[in-house]
PDB file of N, CA, C and O in Angstrom:
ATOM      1  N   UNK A   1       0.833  -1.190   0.000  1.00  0.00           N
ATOM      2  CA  UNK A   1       0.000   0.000   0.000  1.00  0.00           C
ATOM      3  C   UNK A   1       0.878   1.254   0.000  1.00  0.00           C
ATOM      4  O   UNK A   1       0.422   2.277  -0.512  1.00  0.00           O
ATOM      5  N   UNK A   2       1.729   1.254   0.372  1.00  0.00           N
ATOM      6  CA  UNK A   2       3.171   2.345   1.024  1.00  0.00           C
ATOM      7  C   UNK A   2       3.833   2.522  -0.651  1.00  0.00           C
ATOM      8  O   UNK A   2       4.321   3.557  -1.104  1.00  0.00           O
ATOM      9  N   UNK A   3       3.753   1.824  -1.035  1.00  0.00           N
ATOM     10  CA  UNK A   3       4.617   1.639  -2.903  1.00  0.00           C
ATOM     11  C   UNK A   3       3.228   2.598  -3.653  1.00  0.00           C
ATOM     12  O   UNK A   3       3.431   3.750  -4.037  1.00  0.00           O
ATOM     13  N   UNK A   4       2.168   2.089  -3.751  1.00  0.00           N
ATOM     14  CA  UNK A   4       1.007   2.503  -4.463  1.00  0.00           C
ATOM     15  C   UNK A   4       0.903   3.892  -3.921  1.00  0.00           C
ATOM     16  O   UNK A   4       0.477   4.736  -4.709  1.00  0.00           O
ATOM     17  N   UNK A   5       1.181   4.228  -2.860  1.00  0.00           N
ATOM     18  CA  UNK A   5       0.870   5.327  -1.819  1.00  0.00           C
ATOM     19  C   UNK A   5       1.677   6.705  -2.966  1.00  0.00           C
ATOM     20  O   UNK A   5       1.290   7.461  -3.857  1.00  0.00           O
ATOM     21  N   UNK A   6       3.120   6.362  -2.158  1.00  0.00           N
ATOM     22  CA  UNK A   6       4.281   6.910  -3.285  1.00  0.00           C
ATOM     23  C   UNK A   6       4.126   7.080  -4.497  1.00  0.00           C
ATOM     24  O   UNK A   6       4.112   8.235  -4.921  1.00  0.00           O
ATOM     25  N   UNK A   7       3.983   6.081  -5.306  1.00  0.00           N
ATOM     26  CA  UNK A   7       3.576   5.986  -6.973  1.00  0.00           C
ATOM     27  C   UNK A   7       2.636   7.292  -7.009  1.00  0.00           C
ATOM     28  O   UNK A   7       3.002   8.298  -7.616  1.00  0.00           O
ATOM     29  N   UNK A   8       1.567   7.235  -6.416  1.00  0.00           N
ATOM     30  CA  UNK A   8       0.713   8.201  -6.555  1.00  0.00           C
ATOM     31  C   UNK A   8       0.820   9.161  -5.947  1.00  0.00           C
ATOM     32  O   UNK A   8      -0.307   9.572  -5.671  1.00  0.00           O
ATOM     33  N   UNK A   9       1.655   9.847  -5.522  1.00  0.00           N
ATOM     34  CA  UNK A   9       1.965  10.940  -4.697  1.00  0.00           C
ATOM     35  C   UNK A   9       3.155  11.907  -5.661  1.00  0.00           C
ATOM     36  O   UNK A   9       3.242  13.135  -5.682  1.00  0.00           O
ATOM     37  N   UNK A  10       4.104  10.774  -6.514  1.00  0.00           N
ATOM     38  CA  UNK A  10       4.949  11.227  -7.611  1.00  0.00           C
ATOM     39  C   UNK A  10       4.104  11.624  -8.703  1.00  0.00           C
ATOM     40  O   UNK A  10       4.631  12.199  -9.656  1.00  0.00           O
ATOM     41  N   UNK A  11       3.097  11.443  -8.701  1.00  0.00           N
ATOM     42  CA  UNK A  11       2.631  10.892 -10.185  1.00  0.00           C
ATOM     43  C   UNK A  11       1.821  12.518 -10.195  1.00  0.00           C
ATOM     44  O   UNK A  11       1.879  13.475 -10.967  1.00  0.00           O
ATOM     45  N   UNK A  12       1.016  12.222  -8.833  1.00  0.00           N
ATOM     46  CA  UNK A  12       0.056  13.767  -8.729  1.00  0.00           C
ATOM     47  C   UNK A  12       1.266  15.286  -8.725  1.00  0.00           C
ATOM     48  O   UNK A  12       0.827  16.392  -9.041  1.00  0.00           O
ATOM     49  N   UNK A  13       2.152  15.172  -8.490  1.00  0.00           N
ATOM     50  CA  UNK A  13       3.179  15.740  -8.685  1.00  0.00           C
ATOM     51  C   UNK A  13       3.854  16.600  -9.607  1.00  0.00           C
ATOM     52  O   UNK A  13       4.178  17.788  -9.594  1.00  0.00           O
ATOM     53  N   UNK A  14       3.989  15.491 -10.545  1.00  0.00           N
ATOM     54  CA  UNK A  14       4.640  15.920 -11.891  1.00  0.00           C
ATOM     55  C   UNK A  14       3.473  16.037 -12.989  1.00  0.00           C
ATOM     56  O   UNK A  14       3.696  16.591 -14.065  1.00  0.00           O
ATOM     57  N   UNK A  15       1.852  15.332 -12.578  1.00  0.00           N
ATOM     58  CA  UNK A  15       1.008  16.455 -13.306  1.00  0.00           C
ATOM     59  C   UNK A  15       0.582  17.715 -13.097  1.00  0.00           C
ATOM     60  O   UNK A  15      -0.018  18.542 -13.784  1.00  0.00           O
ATOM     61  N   UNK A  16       1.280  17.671 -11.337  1.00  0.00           N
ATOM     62  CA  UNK A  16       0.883  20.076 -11.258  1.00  0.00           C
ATOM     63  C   UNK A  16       1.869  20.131 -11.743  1.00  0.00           C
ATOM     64  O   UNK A  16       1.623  20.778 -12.761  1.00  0.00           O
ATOM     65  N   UNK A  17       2.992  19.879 -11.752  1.00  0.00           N
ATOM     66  CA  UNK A  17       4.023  20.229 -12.482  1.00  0.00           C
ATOM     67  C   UNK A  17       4.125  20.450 -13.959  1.00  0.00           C
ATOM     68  O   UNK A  17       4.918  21.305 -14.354  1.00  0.00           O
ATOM     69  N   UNK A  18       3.494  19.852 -14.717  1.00  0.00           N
ATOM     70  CA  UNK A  18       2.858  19.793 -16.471  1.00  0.00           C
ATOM     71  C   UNK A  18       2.309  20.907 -16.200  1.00  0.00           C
ATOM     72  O   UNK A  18       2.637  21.841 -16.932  1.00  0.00           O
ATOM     73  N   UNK A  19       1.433  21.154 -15.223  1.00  0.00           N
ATOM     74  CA  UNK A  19       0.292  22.281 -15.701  1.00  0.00           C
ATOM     75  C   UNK A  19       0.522  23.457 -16.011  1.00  0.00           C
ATOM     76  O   UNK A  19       0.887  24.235 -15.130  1.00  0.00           O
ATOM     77  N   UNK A  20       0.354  23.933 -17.473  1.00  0.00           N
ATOM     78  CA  UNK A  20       0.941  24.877 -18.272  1.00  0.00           C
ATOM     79  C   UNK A  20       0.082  26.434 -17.188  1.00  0.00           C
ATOM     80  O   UNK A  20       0.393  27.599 -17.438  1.00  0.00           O
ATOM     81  N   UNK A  21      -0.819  26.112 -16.211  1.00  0.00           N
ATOM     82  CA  UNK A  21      -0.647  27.440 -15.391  1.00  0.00           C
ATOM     83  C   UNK A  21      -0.020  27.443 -14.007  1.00  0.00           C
ATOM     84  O   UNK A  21      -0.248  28.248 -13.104  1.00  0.00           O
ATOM     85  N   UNK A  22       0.706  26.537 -13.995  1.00  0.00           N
ATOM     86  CA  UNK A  22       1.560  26.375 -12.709  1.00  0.00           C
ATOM     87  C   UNK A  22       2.350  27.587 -12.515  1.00  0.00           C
ATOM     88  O   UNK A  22       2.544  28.296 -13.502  1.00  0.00           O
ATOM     89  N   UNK A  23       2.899  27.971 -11.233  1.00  0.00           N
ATOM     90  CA  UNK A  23       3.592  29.375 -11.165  1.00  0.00           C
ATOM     91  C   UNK A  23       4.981  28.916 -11.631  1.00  0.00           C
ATOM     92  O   UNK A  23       5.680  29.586 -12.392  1.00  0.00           O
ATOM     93  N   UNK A  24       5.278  27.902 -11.196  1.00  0.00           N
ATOM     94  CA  UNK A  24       6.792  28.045 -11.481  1.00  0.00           C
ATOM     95  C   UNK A  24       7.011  27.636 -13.120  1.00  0.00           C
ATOM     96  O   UNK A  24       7.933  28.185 -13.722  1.00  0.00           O
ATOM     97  N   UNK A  25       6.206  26.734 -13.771  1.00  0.00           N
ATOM     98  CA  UNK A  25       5.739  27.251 -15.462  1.00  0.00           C
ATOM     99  C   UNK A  25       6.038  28.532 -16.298  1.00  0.00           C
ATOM    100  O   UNK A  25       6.838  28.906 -17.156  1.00  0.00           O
ATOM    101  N   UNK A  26       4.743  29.111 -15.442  1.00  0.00           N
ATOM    102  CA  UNK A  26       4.827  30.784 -15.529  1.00  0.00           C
ATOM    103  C   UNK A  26       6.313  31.373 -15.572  1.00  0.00           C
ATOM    104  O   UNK A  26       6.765  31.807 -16.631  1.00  0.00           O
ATOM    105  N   UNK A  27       6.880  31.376 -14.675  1.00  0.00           N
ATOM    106  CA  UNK A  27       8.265  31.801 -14.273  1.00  0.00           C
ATOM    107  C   UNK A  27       9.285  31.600 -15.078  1.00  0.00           C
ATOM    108  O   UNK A  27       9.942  32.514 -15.574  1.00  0.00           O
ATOM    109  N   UNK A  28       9.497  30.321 -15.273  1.00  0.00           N
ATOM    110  CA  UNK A  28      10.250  29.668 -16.186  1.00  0.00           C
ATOM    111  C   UNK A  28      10.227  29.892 -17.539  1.00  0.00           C
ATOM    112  O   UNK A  28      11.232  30.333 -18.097  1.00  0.00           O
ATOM    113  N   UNK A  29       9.048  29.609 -18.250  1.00  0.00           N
ATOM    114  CA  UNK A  29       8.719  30.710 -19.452  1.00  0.00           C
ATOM    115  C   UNK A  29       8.733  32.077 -19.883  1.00  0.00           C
ATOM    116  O   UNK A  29       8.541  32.615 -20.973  1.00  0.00           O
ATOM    117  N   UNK A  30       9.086  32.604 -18.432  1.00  0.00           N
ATOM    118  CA  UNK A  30       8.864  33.914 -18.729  1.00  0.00           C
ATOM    119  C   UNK A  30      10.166  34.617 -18.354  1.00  0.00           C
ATOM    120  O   UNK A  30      10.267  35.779 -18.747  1.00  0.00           O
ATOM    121  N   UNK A  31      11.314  34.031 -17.563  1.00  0.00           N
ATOM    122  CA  UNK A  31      12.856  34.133 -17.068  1.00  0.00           C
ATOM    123  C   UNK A  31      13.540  33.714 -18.539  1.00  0.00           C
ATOM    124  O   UNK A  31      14.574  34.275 -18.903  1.00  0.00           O
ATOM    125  N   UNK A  32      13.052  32.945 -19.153  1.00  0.00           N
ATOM    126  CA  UNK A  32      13.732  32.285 -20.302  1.00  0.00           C
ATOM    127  C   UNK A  32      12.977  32.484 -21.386  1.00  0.00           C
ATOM    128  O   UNK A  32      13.406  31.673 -22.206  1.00  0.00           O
ATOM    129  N   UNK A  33      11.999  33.162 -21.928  1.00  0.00           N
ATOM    130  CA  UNK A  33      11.828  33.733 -22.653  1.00  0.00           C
ATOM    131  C   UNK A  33      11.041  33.041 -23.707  1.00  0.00           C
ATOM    132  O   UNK A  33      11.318  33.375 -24.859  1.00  0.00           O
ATOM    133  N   UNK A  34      10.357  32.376 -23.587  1.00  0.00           N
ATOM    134  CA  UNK A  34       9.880  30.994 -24.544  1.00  0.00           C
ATOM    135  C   UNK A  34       8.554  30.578 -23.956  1.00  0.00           C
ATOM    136  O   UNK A  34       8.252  30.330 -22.789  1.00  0.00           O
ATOM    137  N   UNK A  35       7.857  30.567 -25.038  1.00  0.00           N
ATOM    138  CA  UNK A  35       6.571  30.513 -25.350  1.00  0.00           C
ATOM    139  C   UNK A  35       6.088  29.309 -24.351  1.00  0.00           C
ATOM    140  O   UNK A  35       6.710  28.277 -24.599  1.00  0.00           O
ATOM    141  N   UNK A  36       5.307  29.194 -23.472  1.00  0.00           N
ATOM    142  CA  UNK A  36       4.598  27.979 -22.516  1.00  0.00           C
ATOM    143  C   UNK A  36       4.373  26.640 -23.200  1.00  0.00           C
ATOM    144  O   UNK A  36       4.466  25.532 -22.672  1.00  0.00           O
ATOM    145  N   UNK A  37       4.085  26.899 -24.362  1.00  0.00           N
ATOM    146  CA  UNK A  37       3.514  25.547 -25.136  1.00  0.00           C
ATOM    147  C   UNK A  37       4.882  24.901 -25.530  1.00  0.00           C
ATOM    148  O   UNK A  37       4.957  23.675 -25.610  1.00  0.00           O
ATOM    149  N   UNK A  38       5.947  25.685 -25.774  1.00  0.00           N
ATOM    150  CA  UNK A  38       6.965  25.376 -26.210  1.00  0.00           C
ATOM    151  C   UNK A  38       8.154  24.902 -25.133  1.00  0.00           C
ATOM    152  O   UNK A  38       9.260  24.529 -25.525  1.00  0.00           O
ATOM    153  N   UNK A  39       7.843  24.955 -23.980  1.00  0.00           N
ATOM    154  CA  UNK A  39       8.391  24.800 -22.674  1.00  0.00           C
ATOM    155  C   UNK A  39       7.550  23.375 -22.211  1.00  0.00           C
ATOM    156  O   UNK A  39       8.046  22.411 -21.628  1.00  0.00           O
ATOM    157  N   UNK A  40       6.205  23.532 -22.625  1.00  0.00           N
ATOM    158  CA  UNK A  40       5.756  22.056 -22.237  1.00  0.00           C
ATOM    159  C   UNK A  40       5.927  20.858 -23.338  1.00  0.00           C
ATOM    160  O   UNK A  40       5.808  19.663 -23.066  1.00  0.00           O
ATOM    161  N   UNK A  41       6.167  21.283 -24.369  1.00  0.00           N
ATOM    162  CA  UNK A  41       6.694  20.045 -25.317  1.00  0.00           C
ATOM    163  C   UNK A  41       8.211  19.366 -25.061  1.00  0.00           C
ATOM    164  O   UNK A  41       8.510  18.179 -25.199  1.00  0.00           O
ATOM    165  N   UNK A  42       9.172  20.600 -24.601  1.00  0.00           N
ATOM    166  CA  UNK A  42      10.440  20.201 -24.268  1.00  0.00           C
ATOM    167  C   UNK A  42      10.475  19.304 -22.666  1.00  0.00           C
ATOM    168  O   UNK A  42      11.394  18.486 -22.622  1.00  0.00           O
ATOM    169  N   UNK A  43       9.859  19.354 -21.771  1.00  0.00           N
ATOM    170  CA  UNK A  43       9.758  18.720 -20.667  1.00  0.00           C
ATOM    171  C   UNK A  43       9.442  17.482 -20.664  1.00  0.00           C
ATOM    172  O   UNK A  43       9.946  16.413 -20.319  1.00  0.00           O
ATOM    173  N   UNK A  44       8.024  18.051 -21.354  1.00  0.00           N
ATOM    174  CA  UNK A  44       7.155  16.285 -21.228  1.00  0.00           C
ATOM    175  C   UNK A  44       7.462  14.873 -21.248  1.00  0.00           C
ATOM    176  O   UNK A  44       6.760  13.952 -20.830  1.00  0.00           O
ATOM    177  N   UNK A  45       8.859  14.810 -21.911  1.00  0.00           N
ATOM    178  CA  UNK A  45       9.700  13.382 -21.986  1.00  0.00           C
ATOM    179  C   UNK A  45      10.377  13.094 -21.037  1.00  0.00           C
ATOM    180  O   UNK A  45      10.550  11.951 -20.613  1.00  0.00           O
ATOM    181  N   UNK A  46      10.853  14.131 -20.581  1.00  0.00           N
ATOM    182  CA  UNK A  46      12.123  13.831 -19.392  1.00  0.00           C
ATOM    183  C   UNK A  46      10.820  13.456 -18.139  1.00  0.00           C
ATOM    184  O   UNK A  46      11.088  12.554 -17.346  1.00  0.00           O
ATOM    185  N   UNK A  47       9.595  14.096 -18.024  1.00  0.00           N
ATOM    186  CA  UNK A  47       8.539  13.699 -16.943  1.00  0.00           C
ATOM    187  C   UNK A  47       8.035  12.369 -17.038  1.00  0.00           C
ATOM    188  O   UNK A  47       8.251  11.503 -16.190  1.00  0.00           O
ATOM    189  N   UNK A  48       7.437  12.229 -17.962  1.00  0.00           N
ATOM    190  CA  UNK A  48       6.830  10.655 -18.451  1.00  0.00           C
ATOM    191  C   UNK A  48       7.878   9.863 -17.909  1.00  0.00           C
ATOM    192  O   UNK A  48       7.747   9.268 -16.839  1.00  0.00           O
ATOM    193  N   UNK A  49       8.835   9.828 -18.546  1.00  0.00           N
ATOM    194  CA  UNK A  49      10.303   9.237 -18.201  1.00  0.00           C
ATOM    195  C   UNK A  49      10.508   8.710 -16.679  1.00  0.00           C
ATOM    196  O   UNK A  49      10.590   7.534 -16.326  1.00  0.00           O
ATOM    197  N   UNK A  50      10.583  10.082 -15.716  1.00  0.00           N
ATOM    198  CA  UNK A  50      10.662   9.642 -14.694  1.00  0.00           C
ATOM    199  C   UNK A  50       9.833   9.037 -13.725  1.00  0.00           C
ATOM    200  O   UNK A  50      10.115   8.405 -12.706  1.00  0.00           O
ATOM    201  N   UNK A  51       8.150   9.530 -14.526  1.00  0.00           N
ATOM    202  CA  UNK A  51       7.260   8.603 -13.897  1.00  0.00           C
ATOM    203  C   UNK A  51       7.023   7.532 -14.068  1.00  0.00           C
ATOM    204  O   UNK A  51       6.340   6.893 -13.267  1.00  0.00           O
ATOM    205  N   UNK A  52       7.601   6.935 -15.346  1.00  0.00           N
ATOM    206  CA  UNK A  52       7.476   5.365 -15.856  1.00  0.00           C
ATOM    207  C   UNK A  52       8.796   4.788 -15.297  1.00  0.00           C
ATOM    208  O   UNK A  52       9.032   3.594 -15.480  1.00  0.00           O
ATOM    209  N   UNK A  53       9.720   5.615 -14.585  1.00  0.00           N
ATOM    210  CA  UNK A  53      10.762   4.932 -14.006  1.00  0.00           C
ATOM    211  C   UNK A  53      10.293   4.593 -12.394  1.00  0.00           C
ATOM    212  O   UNK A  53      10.339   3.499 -11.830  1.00  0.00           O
ATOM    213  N   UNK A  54       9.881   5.749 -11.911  1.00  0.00           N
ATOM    214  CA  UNK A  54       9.430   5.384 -10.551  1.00  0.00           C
ATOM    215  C   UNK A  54       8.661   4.285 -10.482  1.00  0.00           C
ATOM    216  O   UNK A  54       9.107   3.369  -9.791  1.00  0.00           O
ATOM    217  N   UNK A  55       7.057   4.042 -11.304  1.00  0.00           N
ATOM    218  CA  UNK A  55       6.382   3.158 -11.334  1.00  0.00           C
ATOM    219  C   UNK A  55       7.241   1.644 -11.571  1.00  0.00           C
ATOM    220  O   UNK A  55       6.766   0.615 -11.090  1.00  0.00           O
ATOM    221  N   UNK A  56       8.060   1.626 -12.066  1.00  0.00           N
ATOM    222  CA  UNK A  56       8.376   0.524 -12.551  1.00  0.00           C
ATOM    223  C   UNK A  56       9.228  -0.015 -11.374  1.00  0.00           C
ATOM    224  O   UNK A  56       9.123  -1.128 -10.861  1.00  0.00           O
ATOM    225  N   UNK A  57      10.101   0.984 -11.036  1.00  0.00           N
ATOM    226  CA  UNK A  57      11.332   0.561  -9.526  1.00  0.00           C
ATOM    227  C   UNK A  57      10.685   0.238  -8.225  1.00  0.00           C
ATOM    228  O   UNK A  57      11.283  -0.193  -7.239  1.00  0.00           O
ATOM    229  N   UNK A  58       8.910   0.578  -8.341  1.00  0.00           N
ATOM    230  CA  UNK A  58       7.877   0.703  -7.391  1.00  0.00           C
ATOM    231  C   UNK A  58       7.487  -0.522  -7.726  1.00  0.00           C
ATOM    232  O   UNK A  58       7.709  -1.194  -6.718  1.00  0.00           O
ATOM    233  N   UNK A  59       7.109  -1.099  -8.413  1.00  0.00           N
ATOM    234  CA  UNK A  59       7.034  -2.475  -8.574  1.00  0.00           C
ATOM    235  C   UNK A  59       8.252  -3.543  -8.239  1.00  0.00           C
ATOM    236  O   UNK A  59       8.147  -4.480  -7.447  1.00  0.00           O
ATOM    237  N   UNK A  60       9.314  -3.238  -8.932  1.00  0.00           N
ATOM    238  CA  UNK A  60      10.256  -4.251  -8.775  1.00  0.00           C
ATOM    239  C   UNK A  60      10.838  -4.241  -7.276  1.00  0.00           C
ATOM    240  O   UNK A  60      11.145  -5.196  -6.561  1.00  0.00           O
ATOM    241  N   UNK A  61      10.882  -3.170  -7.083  1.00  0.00           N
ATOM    242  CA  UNK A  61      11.212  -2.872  -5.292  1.00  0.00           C
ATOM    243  C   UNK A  61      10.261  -4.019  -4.427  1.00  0.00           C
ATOM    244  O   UNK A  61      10.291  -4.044  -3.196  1.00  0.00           O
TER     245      UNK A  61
END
């Protein structure tokens, strides 16, 4: 339950984190100068990534 717990605690995480009105989004797009949509296409892999890594080390663990 403690693994599933985690899993889902990462997971809810790095989707506020996606969310193209998140503040630190905001910030980041706007310190660096680049369009939001274009800031969430460059992320989105390295996120998926680490959530299909957690899930998976959450299992094998």
């Amino acid at each position: 339950a403690l693994k599933l717990g985690v899993s889902g605690s990462i997971g809810a995480n790095i989707g506020r984190t996606m969310s193209p009105v998140a503040a630190i989004v905001l910030f980041v797009s706007a310190l660096a100068d680049v369009q939001i949509q274009d800031l969430m296409k460059r992320v989105l892999l390295p996120m998926l990534a680490a959530l299909a890594s957690v899930i998976v080390l959450g299992l094998l663990h």
